[in-house]
Every structure is written in C-alpha cells, then in structure tokens.
C-alpha positions as CSV (number, residue, x, y, z in Angstrom):
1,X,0.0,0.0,0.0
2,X,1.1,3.7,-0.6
3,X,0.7,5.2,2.4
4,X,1.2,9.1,2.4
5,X,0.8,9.8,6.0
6,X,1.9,13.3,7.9
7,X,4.9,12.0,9.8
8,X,6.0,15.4,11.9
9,X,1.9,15.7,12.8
10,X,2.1,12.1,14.3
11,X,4.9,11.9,16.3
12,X,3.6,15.2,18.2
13,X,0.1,13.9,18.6
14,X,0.8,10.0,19.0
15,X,0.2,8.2,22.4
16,X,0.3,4.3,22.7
17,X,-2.5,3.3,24.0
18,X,-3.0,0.8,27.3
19,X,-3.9,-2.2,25.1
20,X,-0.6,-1.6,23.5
21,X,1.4,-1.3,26.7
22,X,-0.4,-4.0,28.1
23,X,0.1,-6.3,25.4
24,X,4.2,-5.8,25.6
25,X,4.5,-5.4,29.4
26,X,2.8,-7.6,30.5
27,X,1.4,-10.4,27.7
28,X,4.5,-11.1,26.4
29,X,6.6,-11.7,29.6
30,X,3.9,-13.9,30.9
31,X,4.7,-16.4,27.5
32,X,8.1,-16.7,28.2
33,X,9.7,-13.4,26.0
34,X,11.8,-11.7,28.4
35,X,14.0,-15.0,29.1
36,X,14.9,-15.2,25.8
37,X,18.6,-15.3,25.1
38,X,20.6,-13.2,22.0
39,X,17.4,-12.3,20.3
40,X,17.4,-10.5,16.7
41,X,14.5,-8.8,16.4
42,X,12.3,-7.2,13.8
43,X,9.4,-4.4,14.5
44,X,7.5,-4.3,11.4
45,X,5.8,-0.6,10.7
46,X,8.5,1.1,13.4
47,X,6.9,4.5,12.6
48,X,9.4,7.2,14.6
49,X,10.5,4.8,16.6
50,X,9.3,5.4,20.1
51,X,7.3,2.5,20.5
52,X,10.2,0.8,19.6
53,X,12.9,2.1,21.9
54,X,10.5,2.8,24.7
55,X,8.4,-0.4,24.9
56,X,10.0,-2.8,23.0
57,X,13.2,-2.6,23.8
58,X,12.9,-3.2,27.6
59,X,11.0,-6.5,26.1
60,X,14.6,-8.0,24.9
61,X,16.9,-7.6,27.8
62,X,19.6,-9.9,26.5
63,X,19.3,-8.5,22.7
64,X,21.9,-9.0,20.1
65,X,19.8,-6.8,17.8
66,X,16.8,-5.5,16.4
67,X,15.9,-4.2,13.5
68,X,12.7,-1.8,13.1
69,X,11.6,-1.0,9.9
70,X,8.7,1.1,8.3
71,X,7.6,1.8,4.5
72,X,7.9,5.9,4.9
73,X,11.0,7.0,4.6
74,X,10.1,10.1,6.8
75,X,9.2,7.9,9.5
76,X,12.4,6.8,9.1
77,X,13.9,9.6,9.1
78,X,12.7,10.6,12.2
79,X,13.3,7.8,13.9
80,X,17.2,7.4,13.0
81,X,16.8,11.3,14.6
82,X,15.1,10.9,17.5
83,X,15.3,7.6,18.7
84,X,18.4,6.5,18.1
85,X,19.9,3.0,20.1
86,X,23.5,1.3,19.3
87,X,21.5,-2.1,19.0
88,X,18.6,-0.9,16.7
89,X,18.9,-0.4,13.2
90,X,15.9,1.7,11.2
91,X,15.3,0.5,7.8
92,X,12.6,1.3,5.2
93,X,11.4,-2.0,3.8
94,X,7.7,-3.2,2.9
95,X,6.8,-6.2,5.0
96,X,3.9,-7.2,1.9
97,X,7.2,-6.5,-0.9
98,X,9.4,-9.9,0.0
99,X,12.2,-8.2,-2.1
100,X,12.6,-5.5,0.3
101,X,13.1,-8.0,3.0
102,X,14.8,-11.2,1.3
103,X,18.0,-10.6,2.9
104,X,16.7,-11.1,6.4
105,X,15.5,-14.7,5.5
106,X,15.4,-16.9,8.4
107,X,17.6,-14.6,10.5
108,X,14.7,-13.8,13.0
109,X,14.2,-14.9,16.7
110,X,11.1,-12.5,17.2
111,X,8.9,-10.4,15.0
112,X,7.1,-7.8,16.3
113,X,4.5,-5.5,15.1
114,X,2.1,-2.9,16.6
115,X,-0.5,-1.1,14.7
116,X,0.8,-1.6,11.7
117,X,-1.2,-4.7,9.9
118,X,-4.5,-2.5,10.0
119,X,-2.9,-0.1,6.9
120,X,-2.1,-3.6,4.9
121,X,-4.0,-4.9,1.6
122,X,-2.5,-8.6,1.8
123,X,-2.2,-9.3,5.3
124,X,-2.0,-13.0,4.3
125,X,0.9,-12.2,2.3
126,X,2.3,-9.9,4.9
127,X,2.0,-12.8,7.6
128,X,3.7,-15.6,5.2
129,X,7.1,-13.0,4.4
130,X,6.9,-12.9,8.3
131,X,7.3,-16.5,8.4
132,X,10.0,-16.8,6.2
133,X,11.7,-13.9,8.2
134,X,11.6,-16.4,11.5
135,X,14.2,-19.2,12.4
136,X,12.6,-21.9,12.7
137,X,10.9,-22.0,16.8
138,X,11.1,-18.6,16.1
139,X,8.3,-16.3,17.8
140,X,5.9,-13.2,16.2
141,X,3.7,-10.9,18.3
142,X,1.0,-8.4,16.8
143,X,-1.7,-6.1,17.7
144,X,-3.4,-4.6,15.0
145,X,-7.0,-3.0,14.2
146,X,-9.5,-5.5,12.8
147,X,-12.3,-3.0,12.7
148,X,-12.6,1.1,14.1
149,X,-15.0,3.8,13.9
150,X,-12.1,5.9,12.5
151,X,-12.1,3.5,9.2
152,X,-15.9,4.1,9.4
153,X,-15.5,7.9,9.2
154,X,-13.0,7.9,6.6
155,X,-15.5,6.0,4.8
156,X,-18.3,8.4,5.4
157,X,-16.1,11.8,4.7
158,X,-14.8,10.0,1.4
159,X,-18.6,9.7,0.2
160,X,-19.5,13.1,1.2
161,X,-20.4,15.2,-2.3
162,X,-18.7,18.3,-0.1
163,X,-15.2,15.8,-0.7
164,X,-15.7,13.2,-2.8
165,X,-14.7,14.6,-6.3
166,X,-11.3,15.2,-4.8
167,X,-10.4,11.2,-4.6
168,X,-12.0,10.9,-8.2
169,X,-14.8,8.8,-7.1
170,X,-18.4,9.5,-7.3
171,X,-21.6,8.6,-4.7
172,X,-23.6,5.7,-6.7
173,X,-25.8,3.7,-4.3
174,X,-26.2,3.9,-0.5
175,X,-23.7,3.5,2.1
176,X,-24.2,0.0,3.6
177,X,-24.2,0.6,7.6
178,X,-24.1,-1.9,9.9
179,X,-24.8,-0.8,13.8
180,X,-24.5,-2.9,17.3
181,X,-24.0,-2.0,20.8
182,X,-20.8,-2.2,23.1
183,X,-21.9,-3.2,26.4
184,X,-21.3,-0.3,29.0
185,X,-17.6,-1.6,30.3
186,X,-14.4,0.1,32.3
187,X,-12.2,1.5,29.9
188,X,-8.6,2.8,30.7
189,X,-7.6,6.5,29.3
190,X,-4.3,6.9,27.7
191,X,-2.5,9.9,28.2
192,X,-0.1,10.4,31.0
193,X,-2.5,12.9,32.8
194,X,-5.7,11.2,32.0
195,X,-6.1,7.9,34.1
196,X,-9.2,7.7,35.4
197,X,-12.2,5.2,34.2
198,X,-15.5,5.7,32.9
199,X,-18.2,3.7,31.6
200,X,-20.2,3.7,28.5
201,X,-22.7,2.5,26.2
202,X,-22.6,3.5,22.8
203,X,-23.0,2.4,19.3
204,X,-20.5,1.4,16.8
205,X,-21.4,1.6,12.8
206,X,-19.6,0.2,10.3
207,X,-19.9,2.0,7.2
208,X,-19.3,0.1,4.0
209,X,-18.8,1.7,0.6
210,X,-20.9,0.2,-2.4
211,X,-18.6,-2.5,-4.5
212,X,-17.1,-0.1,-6.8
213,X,-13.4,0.8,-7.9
214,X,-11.9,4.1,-6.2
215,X,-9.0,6.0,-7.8
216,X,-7.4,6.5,-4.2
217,X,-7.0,3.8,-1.5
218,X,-8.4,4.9,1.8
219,X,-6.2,2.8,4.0
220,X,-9.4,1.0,5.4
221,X,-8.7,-3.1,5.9
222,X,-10.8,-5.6,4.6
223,X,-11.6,-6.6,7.8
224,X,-13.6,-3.8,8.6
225,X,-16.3,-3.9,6.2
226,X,-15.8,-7.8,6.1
227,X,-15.6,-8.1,10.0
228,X,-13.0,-10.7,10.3
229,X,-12.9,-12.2,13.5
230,X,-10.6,-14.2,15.8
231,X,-11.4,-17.1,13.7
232,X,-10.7,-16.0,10.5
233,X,-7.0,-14.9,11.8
234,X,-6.3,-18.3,13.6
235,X,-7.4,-20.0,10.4
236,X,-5.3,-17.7,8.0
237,X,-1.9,-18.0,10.6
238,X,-2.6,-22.0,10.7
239,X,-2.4,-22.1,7.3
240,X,0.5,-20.5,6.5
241,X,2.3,-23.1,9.0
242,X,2.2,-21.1,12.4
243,X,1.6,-22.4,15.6
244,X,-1.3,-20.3,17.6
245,X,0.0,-19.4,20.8
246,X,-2.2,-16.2,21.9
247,X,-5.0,-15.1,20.2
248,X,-7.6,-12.3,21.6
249,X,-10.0,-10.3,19.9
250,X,-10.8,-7.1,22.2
251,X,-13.5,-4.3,22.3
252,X,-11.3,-0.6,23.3
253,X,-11.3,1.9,24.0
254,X,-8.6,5.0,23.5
255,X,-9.8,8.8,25.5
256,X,-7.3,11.3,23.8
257,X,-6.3,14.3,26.0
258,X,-7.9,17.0,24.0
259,X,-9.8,18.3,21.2
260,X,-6.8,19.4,19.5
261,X,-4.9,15.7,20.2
262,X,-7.8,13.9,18.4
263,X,-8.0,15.8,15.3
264,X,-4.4,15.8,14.9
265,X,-3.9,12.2,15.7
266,X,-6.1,11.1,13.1
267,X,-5.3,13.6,10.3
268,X,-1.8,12.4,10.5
269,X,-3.1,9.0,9.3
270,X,-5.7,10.0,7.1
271,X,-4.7,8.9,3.7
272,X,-7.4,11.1,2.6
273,X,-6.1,14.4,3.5
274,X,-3.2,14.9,1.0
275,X,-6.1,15.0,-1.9
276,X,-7.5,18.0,-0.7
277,X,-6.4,21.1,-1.4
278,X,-4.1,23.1,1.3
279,X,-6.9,26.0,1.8
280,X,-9.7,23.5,2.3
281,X,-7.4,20.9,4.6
282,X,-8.7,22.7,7.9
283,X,-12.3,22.2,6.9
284,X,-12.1,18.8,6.0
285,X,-10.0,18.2,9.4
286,X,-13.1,19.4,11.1
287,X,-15.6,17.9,9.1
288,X,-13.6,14.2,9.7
289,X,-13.2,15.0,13.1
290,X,-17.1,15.8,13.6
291,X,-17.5,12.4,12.0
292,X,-15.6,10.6,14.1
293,X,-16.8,12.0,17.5
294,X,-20.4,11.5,16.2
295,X,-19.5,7.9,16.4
296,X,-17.9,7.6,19.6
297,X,-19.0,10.7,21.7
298,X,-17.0,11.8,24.9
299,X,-16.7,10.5,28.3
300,X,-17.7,11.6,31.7
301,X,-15.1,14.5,31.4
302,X,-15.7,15.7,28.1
303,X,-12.8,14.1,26.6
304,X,-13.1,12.8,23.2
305,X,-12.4,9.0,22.9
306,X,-12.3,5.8,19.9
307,X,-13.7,2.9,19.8
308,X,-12.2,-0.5,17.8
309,X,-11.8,-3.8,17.8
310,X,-8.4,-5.3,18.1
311,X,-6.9,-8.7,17.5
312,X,-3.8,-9.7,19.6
313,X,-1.8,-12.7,18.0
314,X,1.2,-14.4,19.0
315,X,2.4,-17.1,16.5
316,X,5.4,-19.6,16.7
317,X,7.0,-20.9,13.5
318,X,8.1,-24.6,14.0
C-alpha cells in the first residue's frame, strides 16, 4: 500500500495506548519473552521509533539486535533522529514487498508488530514474508485493528459530495451501515495525565462503501467492512504453517487528552487528506473530526475517545 501519511503531525500527537502497553509489558513476559537469550528482532511498521525504543526494547533484555523497519521514509527519518539505540537499526522495507526483505531470510528470533497490519492490503501475504523472516521455533507478536470507527469515518467523509470529487470517485448507491452495541464496560484513558475510568454504552457503525473501484485507496482493511474475526485470523496463521499461541479479539477503547490531540492524531493517518487542497485541509479536518466523534461521543469529562476492535496474535514458526 502507498501510504502518504503526515509523519511530523504524528509523532507530536501519537500516544500508545494501554492495550498496547499492556500487550508488551505484561502479555509477552507472561509467555516466556523476556527469558529469551541473544534475540534478533524485527518491529514491522516502526513509525518514529518510540514505541520501539521505549516499549519494546525493555521486552529483549539480552538483545543481540533489532531491527525496526517502516515503509515511509520520513518515518524513518525521524526515527534514525530521534530515537536512536547502538543495537537498533531503522530501515525502510515493505513487509507485503518480499524483495525489500529477502536478505533477512530466516535470521529472525522474534517479529514484532504494533499497529501496523491495519494499513495492509494482503495481510495474508504480509504474515507468510513474516514466516520466512523467522528461524525456525522462532516467535511473532502483533496487535493490530480489525475493525474502528475511525475506518468508518474515513468511509463516510470519502462519500460526502462536499469531498468526494477530490479522490476521483463519485456517490452511486447507498452507504451500507451496519450498527451494534458495546456493552457499557471500564475503559482505561491513555495519556499520562488522564487515568481515570469511565463507563459507557454506545453504538458502533460500520460503514461500507458500495462495491465499486476508487482511484485512491483509503487505508481501510478488509476486515472492517468484512468483519474478520478471531477465527478468520487463527485460520489464516494456521495455514501458512504457524503455531497459535495467543489469540484475543478485544472491544477498546482510547480517550485522547484534547480536542486538539484527536484531530491531529487522526489527520496524520488519514490517507485522505493529502487529496485535498491546502486551503480546504482545515475544513475537512473538522468535518472528519465531527465524523468521528459522532461515532464515539465523549466520556464523563468531556474528553473525546475511539472505539475499535483489536486482535492480539502471537504465532510460533516450528
């Protein structure tokens, strides 16, 4: 996939979230990770690299080396800038492009990858290079987005006639929705300042676009509209020869510290926004960002917060 994503806007407004930190501080250690002895390591979709210095470094504490890489080359960039370790080594490689990876065939003790599977077209693909990246008894770890209301509102911006003629598509049909109800349930807030709980019960739609072909891709998986579950994943990963170790499929959600935080967190990854002209970009922020809070809502502060469905998947090649 092309991604053309605002680097500089998302390492000022990025966060990792509690599932995330929960996932590498505590999941991992408890199957056995952190014993591990003279790892090599790959993150797959590094972005700047904090995650990957911050949270998945302290994973590895007898690590030979790791090596994070990402498709942007600005993410890179900033990365090789701003997080810089003498035992990790940015790269810009496509995990679904085998030829940008072939020469770390089999050298791999642990793959890991956070948030990055979500942007993918061929996850299958994606999952079988990471299997030929592994030694054999070699270990992967992901957590990725199967479905979130923020690929719904991408969808429903994208069909607006205010926007759509800049991605070259135009409205035919109606926008398939599909609606259910999260249960009101504790959620944790993410930001360092922001730690208190709340309950809710909302509504989650997933909005569909008619079967047609678009001139832009809008970065939103298949599993969204297709709503693969925990099964479909296990299937897939047994398939391609992996052995299911962990595998959760988990209802969050993420309260961002601000107004300002939540609009600029998800322009950054909007594939959307480059299409549209400079002088309408603040509009359409707004208009993307009205979306997505129309989904979601705010908590008992105020605060803005998403709503998802993650999968968490460790897989062991033997």
């Amino acid at each position: 996939m092309n991604l053309d994503l605002d680097s500089d806007l998302y390492i000022k407004s990025h966060v990792p979230s509690e599932s995330v930190i929960r996932f590498l501080e505590k999941t991992l250690p408890q199957l056995g990770w952190i014993r591990s002895d003279e790892d090599v390591v790959m993150d797959v979709g590094c972005g700047p690299g904090g995650v990957t210095t911050d949270l998945i470094l302290p994973v590895f504490p007898r690590l030979k080396k790791l090596i994070a890489i990402d498709l942007l080359s600005s993410m890179i960039n900033i990365a090789r800038k701003h997080n810089p370790h003498p035992l990790v080594q940015y790269e810009v490689a496509d995990i679904e492009d085998w030829t940008t990876m072939d020469h770390w065939e089999g050298q791999m003790t642990k793959v890991v990858s956070i948030h990055c599977f979500h942007w993918l077209r061929n996850q299958r693909n994606a999952f079988k290079n990471v299997f030929k990246l592994l030694k054999t008894g070699g270990e992967a770890a992901f957590i990725f987005f199967s479905e979130a209301s923020f690929f719904s509102a991408v969808l429903k911006v994208q069909e607006n006639s205010k926007w759509c003629h800049f991605f070259n598509i135009s409205v035919s049909g109606d926008i398939q929705v599909m609606s259910w109800i999260f249960p009101g349930k504790s959620s944790l807030v993410i930001g360092s300042h922001h730690q208190k709980q709340f309950k809710c019960n909302f509504r989650r739609n997933v909005y569909c676009t008619p079967a047609k072909e678009l001139e832009i891709d809008t970065g939103v998986p298949d599993s969204h509209c297709k709503q693969h579950n925990a099964f479909y994943y296990k299937e897939m990963l047994a398939k391609i020869g992996f052995e299911i170790l962990h595998l959760k499929e988990k209802n969050i959600t993420d309260v961002l510290p601000s107004d300002e935080d939540y609009i600029n967190f998800f322009t950054s990854v909007c594939v959307l926004v480059p299409h549209v002209p400079m002088d309408r970009r603040d509009e359409f922020q707004e208009d993307l960002f009205q979306e997505i809070l129309q989904l979601n809502g705010r908590d008992s502060n105020g605060l803005p917060f998403h709503a998802g469905k993650i999968i968490e998947l460790v897989v062991k090649k033997n």
